[in-house]
LOLUMZA-498695 format. One record per residue: residue number from 1; residue in three letters; x, y negated, z negated of N, C-alpha, C, O in turn. Coordinates in steps of 0.2 Angstrom, whole numbers, plus 2048, in hexadecimal, padded with zeros to 3 digits. Example, Ala and Ser with C-alpha at 12.3 -4.5 7.8 and 13.67 -1.06 7.14 Angstrom:
LOLUMZA-498695
pos=1	code=ALA	n.u=842	n.v=81C	n.w=7D9	ca.u=83E	ca.v=816	ca.w=7D9	c.u=842	c.v=810	c.w=7D9	o.u=847	o.v=811	o.w=7D6
pos=2	code=SER	n.u=840	n.v=80B	n.w=7DD	ca.u=844	ca.v=805	ca.w=7DC	c.u=840	c.v=800	c.w=7D9	o.u=843	o.v=7FA	o.w=7D8
//
This chain:
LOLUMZA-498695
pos=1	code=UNK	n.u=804	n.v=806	n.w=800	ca.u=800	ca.v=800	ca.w=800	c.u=804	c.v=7FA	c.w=800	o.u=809	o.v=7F9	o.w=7FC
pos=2	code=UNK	n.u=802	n.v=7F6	n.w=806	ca.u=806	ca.v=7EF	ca.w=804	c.u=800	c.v=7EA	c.w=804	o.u=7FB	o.v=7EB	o.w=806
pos=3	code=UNK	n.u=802	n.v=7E3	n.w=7FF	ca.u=7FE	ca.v=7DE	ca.w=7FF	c.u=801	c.v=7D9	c.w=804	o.u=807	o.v=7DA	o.w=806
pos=4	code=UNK	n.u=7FE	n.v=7D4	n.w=806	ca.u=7FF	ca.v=7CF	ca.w=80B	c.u=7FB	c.v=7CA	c.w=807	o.u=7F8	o.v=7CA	o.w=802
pos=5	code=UNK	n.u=7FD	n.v=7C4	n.w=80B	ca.u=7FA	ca.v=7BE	ca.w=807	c.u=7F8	c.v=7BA	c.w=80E	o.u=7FD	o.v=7B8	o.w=812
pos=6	code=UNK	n.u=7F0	n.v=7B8	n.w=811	ca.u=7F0	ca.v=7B6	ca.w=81A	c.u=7EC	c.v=7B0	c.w=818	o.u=7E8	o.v=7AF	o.w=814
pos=7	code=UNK	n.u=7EE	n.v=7AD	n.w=81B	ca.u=7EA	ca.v=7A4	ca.w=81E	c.u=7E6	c.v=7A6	c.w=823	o.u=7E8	o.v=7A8	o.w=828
pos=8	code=UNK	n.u=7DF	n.v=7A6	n.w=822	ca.u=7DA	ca.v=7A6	ca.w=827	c.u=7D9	c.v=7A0	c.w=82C	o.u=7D4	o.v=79C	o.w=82A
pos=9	code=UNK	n.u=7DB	n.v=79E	n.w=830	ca.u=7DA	ca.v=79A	ca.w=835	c.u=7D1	c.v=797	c.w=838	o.u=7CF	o.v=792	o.w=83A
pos=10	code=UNK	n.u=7CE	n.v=79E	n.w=837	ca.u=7C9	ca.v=79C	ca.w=83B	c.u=7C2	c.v=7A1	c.w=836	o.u=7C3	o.v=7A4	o.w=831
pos=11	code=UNK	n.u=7BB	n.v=7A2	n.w=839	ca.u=7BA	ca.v=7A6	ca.w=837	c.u=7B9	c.v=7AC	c.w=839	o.u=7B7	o.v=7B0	o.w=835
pos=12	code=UNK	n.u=7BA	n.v=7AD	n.w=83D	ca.u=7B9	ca.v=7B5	ca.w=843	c.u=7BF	c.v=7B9	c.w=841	o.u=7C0	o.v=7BF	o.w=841
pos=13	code=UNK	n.u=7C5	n.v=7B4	n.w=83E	ca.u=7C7	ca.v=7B7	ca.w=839	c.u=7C6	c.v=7BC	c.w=833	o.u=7C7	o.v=7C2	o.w=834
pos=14	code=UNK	n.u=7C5	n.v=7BA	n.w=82F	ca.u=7C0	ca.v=7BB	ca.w=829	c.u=7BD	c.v=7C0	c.w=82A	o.u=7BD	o.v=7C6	o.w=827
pos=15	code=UNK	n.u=7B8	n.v=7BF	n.w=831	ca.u=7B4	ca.v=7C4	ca.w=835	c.u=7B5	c.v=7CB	c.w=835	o.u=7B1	o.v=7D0	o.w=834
pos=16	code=UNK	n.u=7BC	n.v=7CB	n.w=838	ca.u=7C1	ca.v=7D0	ca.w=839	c.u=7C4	c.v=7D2	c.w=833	o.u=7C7	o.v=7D7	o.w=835
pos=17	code=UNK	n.u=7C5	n.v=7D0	n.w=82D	ca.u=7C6	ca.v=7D4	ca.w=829	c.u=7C2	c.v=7D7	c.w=824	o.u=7C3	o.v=7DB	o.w=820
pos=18	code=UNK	n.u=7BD	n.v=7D2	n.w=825	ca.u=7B7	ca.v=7D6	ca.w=821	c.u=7B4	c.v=7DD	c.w=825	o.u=7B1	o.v=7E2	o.w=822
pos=19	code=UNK	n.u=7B6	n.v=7DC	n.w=82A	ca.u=7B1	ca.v=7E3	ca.w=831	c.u=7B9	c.v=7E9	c.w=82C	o.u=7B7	o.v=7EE	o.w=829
pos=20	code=UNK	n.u=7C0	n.v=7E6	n.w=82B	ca.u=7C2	ca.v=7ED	ca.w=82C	c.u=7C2	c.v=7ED	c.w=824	o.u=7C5	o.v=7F2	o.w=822
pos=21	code=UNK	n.u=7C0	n.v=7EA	n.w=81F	ca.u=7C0	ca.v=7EC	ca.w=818	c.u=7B9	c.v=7F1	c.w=818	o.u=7B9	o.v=7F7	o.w=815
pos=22	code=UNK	n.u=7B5	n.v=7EF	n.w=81C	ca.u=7AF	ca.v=7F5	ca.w=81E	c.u=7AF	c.v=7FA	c.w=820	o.u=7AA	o.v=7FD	o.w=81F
pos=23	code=UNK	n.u=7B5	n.v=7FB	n.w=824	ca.u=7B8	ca.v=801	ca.w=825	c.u=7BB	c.v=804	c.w=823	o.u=7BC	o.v=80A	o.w=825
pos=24	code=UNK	n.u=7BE	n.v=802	n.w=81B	ca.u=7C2	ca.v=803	ca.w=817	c.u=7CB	c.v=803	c.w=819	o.u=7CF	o.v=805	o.w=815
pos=25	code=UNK	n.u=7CD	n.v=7FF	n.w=820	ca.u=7D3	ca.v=7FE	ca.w=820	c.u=7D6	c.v=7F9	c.w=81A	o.u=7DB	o.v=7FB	o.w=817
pos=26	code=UNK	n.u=7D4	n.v=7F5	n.w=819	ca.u=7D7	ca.v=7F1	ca.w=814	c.u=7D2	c.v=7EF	c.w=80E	o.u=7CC	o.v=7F1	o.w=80E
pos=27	code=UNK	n.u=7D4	n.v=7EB	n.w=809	ca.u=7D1	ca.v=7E9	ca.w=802	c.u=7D2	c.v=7E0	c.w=801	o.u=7D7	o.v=7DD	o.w=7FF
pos=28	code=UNK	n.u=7CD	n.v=7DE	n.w=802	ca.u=7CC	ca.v=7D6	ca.w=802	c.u=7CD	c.v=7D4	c.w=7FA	o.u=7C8	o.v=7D6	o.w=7F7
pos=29	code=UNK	n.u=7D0	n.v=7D0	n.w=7F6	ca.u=7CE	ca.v=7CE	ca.w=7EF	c.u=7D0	c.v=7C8	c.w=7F1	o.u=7D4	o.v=7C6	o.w=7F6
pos=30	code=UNK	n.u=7CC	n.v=7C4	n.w=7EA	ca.u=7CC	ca.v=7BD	ca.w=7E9	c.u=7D2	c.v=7BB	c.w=7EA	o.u=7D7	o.v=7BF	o.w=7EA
pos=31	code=UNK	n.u=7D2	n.v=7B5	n.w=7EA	ca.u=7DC	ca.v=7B0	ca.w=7EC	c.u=7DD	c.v=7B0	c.w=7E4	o.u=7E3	o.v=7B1	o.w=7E2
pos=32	code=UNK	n.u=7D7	n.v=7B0	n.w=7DE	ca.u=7DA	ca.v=7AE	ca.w=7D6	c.u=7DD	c.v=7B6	c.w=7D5	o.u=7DF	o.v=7B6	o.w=7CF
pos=33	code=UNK	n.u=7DE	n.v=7BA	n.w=7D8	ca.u=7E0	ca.v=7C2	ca.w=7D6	c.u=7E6	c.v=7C2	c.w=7D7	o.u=7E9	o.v=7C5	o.w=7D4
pos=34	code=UNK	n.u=7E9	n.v=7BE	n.w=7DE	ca.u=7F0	ca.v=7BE	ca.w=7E0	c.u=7F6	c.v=7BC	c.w=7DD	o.u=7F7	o.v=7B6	o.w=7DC
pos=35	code=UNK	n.u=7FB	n.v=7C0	n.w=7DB	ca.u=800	ca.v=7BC	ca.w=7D7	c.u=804	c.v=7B9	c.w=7DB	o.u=806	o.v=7BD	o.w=7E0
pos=36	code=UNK	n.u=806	n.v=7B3	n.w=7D9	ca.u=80A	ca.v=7AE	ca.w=7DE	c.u=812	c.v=7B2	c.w=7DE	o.u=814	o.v=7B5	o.w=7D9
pos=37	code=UNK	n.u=816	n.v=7B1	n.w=7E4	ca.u=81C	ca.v=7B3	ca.w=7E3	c.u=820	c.v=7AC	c.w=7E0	o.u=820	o.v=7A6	o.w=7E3
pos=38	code=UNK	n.u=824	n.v=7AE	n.w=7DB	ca.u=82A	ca.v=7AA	ca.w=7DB	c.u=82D	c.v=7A6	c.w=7E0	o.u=82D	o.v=7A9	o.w=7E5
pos=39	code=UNK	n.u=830	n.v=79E	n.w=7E0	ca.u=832	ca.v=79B	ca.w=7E2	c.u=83A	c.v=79E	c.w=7E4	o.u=83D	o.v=7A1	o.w=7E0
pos=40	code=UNK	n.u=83A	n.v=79D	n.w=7EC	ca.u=841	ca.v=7A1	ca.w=7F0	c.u=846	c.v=79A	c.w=7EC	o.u=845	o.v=794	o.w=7EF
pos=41	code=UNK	n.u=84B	n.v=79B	n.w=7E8	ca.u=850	ca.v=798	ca.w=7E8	c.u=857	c.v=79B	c.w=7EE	o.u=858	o.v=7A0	o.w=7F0
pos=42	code=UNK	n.u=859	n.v=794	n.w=7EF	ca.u=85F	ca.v=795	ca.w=7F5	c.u=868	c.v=792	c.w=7F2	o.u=86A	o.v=78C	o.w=7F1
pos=43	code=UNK	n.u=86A	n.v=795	n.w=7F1	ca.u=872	ca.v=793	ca.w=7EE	c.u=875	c.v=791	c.w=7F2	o.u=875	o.v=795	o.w=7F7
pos=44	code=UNK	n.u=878	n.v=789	n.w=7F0	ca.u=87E	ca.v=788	ca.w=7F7	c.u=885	c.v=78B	c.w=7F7	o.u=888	o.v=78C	o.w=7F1
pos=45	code=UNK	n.u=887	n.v=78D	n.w=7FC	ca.u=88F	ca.v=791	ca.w=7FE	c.u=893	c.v=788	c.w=7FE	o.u=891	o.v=782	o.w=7FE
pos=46	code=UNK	n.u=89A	n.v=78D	n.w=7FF	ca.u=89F	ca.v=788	ca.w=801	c.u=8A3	c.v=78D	c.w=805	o.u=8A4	o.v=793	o.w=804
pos=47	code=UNK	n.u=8A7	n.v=789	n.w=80B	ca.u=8AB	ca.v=78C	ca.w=80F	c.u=8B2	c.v=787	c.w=80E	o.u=8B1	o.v=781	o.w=810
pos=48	code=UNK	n.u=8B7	n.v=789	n.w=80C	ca.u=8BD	ca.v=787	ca.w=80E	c.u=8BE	c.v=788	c.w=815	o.u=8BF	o.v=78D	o.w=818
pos=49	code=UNK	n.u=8BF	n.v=780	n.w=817	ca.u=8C2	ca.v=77D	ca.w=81C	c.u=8CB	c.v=77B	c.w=81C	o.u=8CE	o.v=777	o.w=81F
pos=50	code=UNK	n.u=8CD	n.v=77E	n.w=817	ca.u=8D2	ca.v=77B	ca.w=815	c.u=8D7	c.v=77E	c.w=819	o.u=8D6	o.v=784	o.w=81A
pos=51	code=UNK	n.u=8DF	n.v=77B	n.w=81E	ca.u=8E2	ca.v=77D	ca.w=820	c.u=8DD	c.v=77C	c.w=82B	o.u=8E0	o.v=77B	o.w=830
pos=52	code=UNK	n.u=8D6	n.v=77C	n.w=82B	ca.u=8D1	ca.v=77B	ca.w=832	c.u=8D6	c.v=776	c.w=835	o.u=8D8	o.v=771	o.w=833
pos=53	code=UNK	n.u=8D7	n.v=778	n.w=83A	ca.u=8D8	ca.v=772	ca.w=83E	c.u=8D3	c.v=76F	c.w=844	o.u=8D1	o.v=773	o.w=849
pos=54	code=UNK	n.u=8D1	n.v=76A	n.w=844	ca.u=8CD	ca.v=769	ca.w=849	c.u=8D0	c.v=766	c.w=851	o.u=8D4	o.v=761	o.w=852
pos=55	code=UNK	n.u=8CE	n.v=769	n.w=855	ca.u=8D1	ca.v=765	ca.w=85B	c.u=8CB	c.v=763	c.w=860	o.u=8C7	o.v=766	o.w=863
pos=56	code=UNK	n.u=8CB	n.v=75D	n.w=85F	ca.u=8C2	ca.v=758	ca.w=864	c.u=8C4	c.v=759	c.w=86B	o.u=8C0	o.v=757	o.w=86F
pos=57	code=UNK	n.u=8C9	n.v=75A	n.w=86E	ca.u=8C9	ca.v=75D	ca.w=877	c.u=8C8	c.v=763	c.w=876	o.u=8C7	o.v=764	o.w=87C
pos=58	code=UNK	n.u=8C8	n.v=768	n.w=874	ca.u=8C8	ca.v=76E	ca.w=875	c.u=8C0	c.v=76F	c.w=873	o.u=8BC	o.v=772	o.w=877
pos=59	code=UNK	n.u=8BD	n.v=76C	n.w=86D	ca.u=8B5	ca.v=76A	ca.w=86C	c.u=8B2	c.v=766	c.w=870	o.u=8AC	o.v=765	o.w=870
pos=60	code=UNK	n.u=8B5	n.v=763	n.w=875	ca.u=8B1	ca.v=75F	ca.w=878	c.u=8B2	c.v=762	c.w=880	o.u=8AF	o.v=760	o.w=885
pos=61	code=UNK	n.u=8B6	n.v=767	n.w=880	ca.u=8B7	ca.v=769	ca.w=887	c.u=8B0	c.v=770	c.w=886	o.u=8AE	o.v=773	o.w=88B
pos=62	code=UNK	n.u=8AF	n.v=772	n.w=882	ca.u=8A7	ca.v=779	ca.w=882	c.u=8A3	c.v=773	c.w=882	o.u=89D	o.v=773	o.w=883
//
């Protein structure tokens, strides 16, 4: 079993998943039952450039 969390756009939407909850493909519950996921934190890197050399004709010549 997996849960999904979907934005209805329209209602024929809706439509269609109430048609396949009646078929018993899927199980519809309220939005207040859903538990929210944790916020994605992102940690910044660092790259040593140290010793890089840049050369701007060889960059400007790609």
């Amino acid at each position: 079993m997996e849960t999904v969390t979907v934005t209805l756009q329209n209602e024929h939407a809706r439509r269609l998943l109430e048609e396949l909850q009646a078929l018993g493909a899927l199980t519809i519950l309220p939005a207040a039952t859903a538990t929210p996921r944790p916020p994605v934190t992102f940690n910044a890197i660092s790259v040593s450039t140290k010793g890089f050399k840049f050369n701007r004709e060889e960059a400007n010549e790609r």
